[in-house]
Each structure stands twice: as structure tokens, then as C-alpha cells.
N, C-alpha and C positions, 0 to 999 in steps of 0.2 A: 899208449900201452895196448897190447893185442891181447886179447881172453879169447880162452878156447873153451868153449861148455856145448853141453846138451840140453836137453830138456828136463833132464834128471838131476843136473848141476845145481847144487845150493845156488839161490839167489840167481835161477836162470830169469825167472818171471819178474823179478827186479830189472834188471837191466834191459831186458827185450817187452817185458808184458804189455805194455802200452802202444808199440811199433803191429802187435800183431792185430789184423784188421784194423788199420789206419785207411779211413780214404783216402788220405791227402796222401800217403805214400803211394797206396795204388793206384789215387790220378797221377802222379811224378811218373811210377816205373810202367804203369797197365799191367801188372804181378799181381799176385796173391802170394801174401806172405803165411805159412801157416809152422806150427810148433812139431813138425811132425818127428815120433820117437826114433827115425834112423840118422838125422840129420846133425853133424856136427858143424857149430858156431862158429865162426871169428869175428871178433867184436874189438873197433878199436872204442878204447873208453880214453874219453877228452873232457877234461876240464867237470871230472864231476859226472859224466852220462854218455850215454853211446853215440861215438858221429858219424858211423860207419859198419855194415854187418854184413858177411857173406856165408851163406850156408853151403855146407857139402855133404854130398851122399853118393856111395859107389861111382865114388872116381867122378862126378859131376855136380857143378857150380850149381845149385836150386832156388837161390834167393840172393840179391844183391839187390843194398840200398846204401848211400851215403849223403850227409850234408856237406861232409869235407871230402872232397875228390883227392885231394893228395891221400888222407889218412884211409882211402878205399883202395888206392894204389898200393900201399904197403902192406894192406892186407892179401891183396891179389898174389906179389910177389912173394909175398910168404907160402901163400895158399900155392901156389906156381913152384915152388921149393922146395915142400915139404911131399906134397901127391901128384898122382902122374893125373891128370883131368882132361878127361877123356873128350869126347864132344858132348858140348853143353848149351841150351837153348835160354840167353840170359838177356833183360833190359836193352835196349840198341840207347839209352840215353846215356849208358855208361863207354860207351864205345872208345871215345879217347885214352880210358883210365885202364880198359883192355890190354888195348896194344903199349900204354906206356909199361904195363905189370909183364908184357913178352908174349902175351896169348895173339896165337893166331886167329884170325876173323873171317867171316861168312857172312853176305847177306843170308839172312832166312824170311824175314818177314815184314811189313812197316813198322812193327812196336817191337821189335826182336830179332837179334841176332847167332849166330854159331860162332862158340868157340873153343880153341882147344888149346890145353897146355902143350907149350914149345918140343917137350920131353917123352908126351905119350906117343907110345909106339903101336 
């Protein structure tokens, strides 16, 4: 199941508050994950907790982490469906789950890459 919230969202800090300032997520991605008030959620929630979360803001991808790469996929292609996502500088460890959601790719960096939804013009 996919949740959309913000930071303002009842029960945002339940489902996300212990992910933000994770090390172990920022040694996985080299991100910094932060709560910030223009950012809207997509959370898949699995089995009881979140396994998967992508943040967006004006039209750009800002956080991406998952345990489950399939259920980061789904969320991608929802995200890819619903907003036109412009170029965006996200994780390179998610890079397969990218192109499987239709975003187009960029090298940009060793810990990061560019991408952009198929549709933004």
C-alpha cells in the first residue's frame, strides 16, 4: 500500500520518524534524509512498517530509500504518473529500480546520479 503524507500529516513521525537521521540508511544511500515542510511523501507500508519512501518537491525526486526494490519500483512509477519530475540528483544505488519505474539516467557523480521523468518537457 502507497501513503502520501507530509510532515504535517497525522502519524507522519510514526511511520518515517526513526528513518530520519539513520546512519545506516546514509551509509546504504551517501543522502541525507531530512523532514523538510515542502516535501511530499510516498511511502510504501509492508507488512506492518515502511519498506520503501521517496520524497518530492517542485517537480524533483529529493530522497529515496528502500529495503524492498520492487515496492521502490512501484512507488517510482506512481511518482512517474502522477508529476511531470523534472531533473533530479538521487542515490546511483537505486539506479536499476530507475530505469525499471521509465526515468531516464545520467551519470552525475560516484554516489549519484540524474534523472528525469519520461514526460517532463
Amino acid at each position: 500500500m502507497i501513503i502520501n503524507m507530509n510532515n504535517k500529516s497525522e502519524n507522519f513521525y510514526v511511520y518515517l520518524g526513526k528513518l530520519f537521521g539513520s546512519r545506516s540508511i546514509e551509509s546504504f544511500t551517501r543522502d541525507r534524509i531530512y523532514d523538510d515542510n515542502d516535501k511530499e511523501w510516498y511511502i510504501y507500508y509492508d507488512k506492518d512498517r515502511p519498506s520503501a519512501f521517496v520524497s518530492v518537491s517542485n517537480n524533483k525526486i529529493k530522497n529515496v530509500y528502500s529495503e524492498n526494490k520492487k515496492n521502490l519500483v512501484a512507488i517510482l512509477k506512481e511518482i512517474n504518473k502522477e508529476e511531470k519530475i523534472s531533473s533530479s540528483i538521487v542515490p546511483k544505488v537505486f539506479i536499476q529500480q530507475y530505469k525499471e519505474a521509465g526515468f531516464s539516467v545520467k551519470e552525475h557523480s560516484v554516489n549519484f546520479i540524474e534523472i528525469r521523468g519520461n514526460d517532463y518537457a
